[in-house]
KOLMIMAR-377951 format. One record per residue: x, y, z of N, C-alpha, C in turn; residue number from 1. Coordinates in nm, 4 decimals. Last residue first. Example, Ala and Ser with C-alpha at 12.3 -4.5 7.8 and 13.67 -1.06 7.14 Angstrom:
<rec n_c1="1.2850" n_c2="-0.2250" n_c3="0.7080" ca_c1="1.3670" ca_c2="-0.1060" ca_c3="0.7140" c_c1="1.2900" c_c2="0.0030" c_c3="0.7870" i="2"/>
<rec n_c1="1.3190" n_c2="-0.5690" n_c3="0.7800" ca_c1="1.2300" ca_c2="-0.4500" ca_c3="0.7800" c_c1="1.3200" c_c2="-0.3300" c_c3="0.7800" i="1"/>
END
This chain:
<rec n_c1="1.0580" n_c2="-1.4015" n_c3="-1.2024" ca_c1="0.9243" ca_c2="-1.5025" ca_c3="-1.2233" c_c1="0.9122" c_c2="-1.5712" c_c3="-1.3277" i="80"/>
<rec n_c1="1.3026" n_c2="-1.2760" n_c3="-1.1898" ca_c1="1.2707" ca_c2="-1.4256" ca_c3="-1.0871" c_c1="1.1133" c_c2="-1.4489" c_c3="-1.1391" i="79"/>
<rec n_c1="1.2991" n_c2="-1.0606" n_c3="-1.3579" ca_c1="1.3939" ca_c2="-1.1824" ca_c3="-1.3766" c_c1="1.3210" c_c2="-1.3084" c_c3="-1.3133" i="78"/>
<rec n_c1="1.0787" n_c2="-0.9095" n_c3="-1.2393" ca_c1="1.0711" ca_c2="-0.9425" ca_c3="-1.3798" c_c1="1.1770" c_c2="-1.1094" c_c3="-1.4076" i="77"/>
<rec n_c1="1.2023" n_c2="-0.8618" n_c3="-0.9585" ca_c1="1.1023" ca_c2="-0.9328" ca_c3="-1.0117" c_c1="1.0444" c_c2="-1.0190" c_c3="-1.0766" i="76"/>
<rec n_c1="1.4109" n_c2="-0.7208" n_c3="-1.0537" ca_c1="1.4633" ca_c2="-0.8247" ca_c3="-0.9904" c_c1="1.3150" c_c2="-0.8803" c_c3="-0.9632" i="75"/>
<rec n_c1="1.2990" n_c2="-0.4799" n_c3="-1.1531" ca_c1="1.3920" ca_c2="-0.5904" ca_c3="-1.2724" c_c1="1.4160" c_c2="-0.7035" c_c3="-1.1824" i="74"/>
<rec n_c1="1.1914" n_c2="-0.3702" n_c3="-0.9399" ca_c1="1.1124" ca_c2="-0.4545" ca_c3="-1.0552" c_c1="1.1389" c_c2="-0.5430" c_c3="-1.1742" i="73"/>
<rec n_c1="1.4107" n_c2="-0.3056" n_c3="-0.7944" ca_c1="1.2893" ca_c2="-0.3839" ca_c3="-0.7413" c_c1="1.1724" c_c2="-0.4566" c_c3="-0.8390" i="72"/>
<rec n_c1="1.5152" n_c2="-0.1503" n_c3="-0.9573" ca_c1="1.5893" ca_c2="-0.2669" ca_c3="-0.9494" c_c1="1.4858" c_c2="-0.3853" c_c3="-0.8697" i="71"/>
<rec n_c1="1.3482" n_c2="0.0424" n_c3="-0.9410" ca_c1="1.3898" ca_c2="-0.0173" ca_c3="-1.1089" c_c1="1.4438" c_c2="-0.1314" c_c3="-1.0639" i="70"/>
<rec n_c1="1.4184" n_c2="0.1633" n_c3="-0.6659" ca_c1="1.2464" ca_c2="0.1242" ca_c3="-0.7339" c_c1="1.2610" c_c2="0.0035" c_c3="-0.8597" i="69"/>
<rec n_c1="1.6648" n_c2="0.2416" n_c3="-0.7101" ca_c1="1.6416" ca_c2="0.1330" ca_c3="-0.6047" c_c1="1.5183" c_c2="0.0611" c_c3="-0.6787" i="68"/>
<rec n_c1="1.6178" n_c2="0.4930" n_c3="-0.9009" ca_c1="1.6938" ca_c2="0.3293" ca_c3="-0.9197" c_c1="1.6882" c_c2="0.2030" c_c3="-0.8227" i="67"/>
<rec n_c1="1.4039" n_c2="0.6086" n_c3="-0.7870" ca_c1="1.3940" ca_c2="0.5556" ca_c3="-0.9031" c_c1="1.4656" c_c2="0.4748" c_c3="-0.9410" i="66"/>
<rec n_c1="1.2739" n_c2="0.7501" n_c3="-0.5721" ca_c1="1.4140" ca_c2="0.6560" ca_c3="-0.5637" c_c1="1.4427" c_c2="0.5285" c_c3="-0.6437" i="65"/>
<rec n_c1="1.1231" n_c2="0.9194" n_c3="-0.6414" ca_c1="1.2199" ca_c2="0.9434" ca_c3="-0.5165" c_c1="1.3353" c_c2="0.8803" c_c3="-0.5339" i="64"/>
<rec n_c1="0.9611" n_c2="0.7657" n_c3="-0.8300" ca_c1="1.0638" ca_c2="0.9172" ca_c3="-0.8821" c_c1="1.1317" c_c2="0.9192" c_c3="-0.7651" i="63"/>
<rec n_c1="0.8850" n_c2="0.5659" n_c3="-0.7060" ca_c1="0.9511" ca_c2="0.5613" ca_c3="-0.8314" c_c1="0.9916" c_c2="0.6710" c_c3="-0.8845" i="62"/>
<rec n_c1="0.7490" n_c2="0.6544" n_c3="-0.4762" ca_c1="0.8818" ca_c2="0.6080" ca_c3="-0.4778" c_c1="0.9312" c_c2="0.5944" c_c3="-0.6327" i="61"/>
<rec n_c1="0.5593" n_c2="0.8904" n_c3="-0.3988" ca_c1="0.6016" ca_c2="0.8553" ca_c3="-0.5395" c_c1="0.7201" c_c2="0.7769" c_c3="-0.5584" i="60"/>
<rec n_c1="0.4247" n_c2="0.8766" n_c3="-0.1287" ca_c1="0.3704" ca_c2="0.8378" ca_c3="-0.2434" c_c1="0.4707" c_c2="0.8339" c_c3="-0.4476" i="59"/>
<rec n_c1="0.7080" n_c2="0.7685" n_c3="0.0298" ca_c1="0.5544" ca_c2="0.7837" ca_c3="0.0372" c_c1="0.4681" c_c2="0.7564" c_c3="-0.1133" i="58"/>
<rec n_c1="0.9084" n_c2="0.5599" n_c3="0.2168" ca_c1="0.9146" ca_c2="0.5949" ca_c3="0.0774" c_c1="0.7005" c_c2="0.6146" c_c3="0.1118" i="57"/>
<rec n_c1="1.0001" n_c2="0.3123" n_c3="0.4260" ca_c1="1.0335" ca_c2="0.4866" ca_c3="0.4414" c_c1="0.9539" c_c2="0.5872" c_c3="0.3145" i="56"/>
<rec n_c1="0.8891" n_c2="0.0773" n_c3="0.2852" ca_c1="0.8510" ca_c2="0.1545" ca_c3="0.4420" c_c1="0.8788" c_c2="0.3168" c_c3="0.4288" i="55"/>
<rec n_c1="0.7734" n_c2="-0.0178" n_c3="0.0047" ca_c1="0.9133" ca_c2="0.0495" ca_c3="0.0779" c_c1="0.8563" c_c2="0.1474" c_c3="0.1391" i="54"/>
<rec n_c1="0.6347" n_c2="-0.3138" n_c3="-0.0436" ca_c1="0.6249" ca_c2="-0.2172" ca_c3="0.0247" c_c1="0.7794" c_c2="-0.1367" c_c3="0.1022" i="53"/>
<rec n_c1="0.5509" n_c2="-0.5480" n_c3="-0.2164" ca_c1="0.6634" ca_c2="-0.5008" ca_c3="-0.2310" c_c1="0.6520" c_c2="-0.3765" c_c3="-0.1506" i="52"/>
<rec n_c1="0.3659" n_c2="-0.8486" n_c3="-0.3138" ca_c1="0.3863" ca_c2="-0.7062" ca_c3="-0.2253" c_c1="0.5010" c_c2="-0.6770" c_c3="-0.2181" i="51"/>
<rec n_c1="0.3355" n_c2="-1.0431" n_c3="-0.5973" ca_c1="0.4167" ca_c2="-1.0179" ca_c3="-0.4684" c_c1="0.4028" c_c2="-0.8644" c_c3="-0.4369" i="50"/>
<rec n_c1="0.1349" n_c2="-1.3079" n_c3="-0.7349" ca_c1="0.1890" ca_c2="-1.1972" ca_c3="-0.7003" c_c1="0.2914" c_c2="-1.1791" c_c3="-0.5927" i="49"/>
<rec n_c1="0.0169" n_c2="-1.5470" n_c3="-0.8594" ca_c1="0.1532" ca_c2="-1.5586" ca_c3="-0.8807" c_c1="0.2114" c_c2="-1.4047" c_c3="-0.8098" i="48"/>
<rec n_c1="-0.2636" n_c2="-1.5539" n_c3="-0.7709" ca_c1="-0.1795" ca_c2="-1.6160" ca_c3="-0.7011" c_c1="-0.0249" c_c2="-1.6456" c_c3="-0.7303" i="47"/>
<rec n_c1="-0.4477" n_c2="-1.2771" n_c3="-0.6481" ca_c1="-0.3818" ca_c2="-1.3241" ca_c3="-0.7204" c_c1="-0.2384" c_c2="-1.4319" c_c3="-0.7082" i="46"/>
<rec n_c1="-0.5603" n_c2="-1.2295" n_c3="-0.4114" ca_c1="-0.6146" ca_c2="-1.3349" ca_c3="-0.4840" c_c1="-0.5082" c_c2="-1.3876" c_c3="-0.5521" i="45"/>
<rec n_c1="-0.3643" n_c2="-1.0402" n_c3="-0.2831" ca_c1="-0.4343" ca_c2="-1.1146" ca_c3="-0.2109" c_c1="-0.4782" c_c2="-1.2646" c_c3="-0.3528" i="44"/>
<rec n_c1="-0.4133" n_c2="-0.7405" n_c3="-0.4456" ca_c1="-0.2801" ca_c2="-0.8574" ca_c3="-0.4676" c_c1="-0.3402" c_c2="-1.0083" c_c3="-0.4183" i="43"/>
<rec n_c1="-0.5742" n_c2="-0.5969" n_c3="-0.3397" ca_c1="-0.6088" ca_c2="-0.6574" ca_c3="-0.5043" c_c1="-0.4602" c_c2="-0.7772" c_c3="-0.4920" i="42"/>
<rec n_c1="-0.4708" n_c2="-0.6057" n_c3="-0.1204" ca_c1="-0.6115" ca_c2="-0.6638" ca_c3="-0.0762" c_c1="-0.6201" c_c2="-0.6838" c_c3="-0.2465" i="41"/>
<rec n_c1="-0.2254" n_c2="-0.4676" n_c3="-0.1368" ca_c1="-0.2333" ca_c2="-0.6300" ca_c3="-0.0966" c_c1="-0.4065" c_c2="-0.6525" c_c3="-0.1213" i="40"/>
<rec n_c1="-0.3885" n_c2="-0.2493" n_c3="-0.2026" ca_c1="-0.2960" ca_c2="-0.3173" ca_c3="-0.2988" c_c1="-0.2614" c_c2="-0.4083" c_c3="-0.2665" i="39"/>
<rec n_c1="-0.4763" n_c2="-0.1386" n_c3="0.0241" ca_c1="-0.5429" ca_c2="-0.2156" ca_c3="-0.0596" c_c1="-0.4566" c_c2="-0.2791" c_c3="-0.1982" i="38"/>
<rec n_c1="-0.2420" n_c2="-0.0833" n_c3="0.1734" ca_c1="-0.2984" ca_c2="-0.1795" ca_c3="0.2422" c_c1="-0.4321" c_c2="-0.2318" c_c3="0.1482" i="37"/>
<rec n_c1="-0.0537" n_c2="0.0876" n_c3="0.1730" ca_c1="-0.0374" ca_c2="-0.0618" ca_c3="0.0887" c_c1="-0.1548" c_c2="-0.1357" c_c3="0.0797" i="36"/>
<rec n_c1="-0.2564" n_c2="0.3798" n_c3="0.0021" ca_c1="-0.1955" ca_c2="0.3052" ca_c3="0.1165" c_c1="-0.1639" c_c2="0.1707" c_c3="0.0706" i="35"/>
<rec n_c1="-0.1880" n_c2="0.6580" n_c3="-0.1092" ca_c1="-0.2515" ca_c2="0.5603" ca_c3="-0.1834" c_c1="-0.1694" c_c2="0.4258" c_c3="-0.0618" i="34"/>
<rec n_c1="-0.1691" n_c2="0.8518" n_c3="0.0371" ca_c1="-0.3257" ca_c2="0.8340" ca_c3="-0.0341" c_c1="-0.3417" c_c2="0.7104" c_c3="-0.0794" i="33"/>
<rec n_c1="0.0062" n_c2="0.8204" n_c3="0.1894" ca_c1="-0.1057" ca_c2="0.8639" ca_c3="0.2524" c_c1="-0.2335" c_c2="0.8717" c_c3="0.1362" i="32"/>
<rec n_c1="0.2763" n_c2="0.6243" n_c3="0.2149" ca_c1="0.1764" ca_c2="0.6861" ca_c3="0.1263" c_c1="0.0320" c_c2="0.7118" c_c3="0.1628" i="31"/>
<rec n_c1="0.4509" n_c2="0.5131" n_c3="0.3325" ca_c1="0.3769" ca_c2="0.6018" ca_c3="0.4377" c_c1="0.3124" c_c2="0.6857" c_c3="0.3299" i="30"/>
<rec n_c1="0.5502" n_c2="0.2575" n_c3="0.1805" ca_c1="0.4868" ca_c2="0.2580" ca_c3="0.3129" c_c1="0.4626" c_c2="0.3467" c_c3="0.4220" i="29"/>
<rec n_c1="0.4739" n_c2="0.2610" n_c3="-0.1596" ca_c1="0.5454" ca_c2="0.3285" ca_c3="-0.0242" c_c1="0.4815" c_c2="0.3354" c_c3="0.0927" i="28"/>
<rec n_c1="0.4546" n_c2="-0.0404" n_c3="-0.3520" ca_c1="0.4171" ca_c2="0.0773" ca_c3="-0.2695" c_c1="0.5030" c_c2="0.1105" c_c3="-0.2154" i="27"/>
<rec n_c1="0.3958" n_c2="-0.2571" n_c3="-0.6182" ca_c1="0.4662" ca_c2="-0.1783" ca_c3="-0.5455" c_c1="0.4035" c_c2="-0.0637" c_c3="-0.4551" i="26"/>
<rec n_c1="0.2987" n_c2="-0.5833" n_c3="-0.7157" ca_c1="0.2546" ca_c2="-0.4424" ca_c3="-0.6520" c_c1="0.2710" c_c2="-0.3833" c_c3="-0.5833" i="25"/>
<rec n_c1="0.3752" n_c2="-0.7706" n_c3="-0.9779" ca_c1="0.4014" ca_c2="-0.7049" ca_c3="-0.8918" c_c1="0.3188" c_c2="-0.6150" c_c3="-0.8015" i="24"/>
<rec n_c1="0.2484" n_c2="-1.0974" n_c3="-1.0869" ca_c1="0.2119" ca_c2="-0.9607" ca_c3="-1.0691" c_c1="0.2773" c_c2="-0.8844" c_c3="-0.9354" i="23"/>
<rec n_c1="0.2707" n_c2="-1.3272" n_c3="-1.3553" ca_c1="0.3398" ca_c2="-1.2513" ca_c3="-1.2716" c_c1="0.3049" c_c2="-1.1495" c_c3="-1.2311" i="22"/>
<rec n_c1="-0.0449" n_c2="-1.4288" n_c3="-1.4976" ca_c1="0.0743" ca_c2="-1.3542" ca_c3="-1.4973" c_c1="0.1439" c_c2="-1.2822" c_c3="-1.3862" i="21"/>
<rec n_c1="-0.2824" n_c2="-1.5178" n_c3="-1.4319" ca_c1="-0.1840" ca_c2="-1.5895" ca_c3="-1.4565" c_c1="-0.0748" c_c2="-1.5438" c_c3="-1.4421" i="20"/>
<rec n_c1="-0.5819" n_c2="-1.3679" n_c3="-1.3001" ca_c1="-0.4991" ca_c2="-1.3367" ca_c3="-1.3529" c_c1="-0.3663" c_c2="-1.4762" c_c3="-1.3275" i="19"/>
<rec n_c1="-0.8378" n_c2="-1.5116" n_c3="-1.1874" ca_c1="-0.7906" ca_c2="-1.5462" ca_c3="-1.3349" c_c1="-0.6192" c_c2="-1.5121" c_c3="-1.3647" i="18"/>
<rec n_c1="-0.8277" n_c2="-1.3289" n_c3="-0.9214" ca_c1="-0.8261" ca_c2="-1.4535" ca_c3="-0.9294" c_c1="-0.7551" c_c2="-1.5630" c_c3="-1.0643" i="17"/>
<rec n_c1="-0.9855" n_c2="-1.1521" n_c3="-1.0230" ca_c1="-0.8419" ca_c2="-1.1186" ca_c3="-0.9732" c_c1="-0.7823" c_c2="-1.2642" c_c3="-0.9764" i="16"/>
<rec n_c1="-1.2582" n_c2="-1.1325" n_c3="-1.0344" ca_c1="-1.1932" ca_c2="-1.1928" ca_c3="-1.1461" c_c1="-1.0219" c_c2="-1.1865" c_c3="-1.1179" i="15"/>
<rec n_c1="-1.3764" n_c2="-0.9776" n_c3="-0.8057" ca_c1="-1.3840" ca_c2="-1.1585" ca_c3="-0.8318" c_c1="-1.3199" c_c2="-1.1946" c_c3="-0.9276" i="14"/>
<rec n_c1="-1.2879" n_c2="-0.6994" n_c3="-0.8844" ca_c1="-1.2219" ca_c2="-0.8102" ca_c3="-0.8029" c_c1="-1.2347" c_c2="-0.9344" c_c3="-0.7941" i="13"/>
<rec n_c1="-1.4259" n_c2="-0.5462" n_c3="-1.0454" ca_c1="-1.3936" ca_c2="-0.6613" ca_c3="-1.1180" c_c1="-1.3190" c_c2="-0.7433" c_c3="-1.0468" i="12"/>
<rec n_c1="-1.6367" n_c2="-0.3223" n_c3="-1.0627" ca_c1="-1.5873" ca_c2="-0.3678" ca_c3="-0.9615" c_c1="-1.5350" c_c2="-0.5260" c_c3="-1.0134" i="11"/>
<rec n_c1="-1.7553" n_c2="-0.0107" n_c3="-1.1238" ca_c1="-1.6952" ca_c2="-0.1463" ca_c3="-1.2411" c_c1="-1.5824" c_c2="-0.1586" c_c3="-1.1285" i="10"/>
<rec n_c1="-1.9398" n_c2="0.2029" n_c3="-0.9729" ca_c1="-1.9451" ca_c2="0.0415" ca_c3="-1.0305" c_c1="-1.8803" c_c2="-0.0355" c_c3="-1.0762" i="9"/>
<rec n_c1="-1.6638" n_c2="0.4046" n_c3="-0.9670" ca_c1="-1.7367" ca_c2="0.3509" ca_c3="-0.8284" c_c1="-1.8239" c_c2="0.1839" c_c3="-0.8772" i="8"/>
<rec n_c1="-1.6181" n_c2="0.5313" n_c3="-1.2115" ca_c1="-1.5324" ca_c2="0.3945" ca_c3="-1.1082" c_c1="-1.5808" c_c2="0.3179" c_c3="-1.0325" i="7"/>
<rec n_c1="-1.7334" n_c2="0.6841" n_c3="-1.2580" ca_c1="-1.7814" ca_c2="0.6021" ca_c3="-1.3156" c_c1="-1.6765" c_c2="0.4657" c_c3="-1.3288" i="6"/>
<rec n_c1="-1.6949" n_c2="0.9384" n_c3="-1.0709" ca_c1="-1.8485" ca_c2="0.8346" ca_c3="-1.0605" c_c1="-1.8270" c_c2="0.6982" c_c3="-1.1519" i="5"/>
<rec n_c1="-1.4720" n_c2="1.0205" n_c3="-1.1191" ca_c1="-1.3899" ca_c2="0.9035" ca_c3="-1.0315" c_c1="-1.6103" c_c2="0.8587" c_c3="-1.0825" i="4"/>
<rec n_c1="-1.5721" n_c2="1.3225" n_c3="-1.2230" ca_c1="-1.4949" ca_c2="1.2227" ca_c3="-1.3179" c_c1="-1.4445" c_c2="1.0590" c_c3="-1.2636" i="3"/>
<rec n_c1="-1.8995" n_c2="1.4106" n_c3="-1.1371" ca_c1="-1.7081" ca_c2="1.3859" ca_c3="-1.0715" c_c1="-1.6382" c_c2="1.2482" c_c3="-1.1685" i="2"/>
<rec n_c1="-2.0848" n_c2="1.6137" n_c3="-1.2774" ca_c1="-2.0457" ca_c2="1.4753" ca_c3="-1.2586" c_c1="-1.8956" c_c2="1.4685" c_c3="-1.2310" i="1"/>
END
């Protein structure tokens, strides 16, 4: 048994919707695994969120460029 099988059912996107709370969702915009492009799609509902996509930056911007990254989320945290 592949440890991801018991992801594949617990599909809770209709409830994205509920969430209230400020929601960030950061990416790198040439992250090859983990692309922006469903993280807007969980972002999408939610209606206090914001996309945050750093173009040049792949999959680990928060270690690449960990203070830029920090300031992208403290300047978040502040404004909501």
């Amino acid at each position: 048994m592949d440890y991801l099988d018991d992801f594949i059912p617990h599909n809770t996107t209709s409830r994205l919707g509920d969430i209230l709370a400020s929601t960030p969702v950061l990416a790198g915009g040439r992250d090859i695994l983990g692309r922006p492009e469903p993280g807007r799609s969980v972002a999408d509902p939610i209606p206090t969120m914001l996309v945050d996509v750093v173009d040049r930056e792949a999959h680990r911007p928060f270690q690449e460029i960990h203070e830029a990254w920090n300031r992208r989320g403290d300047s978040f945290r502040r404004d909501s």
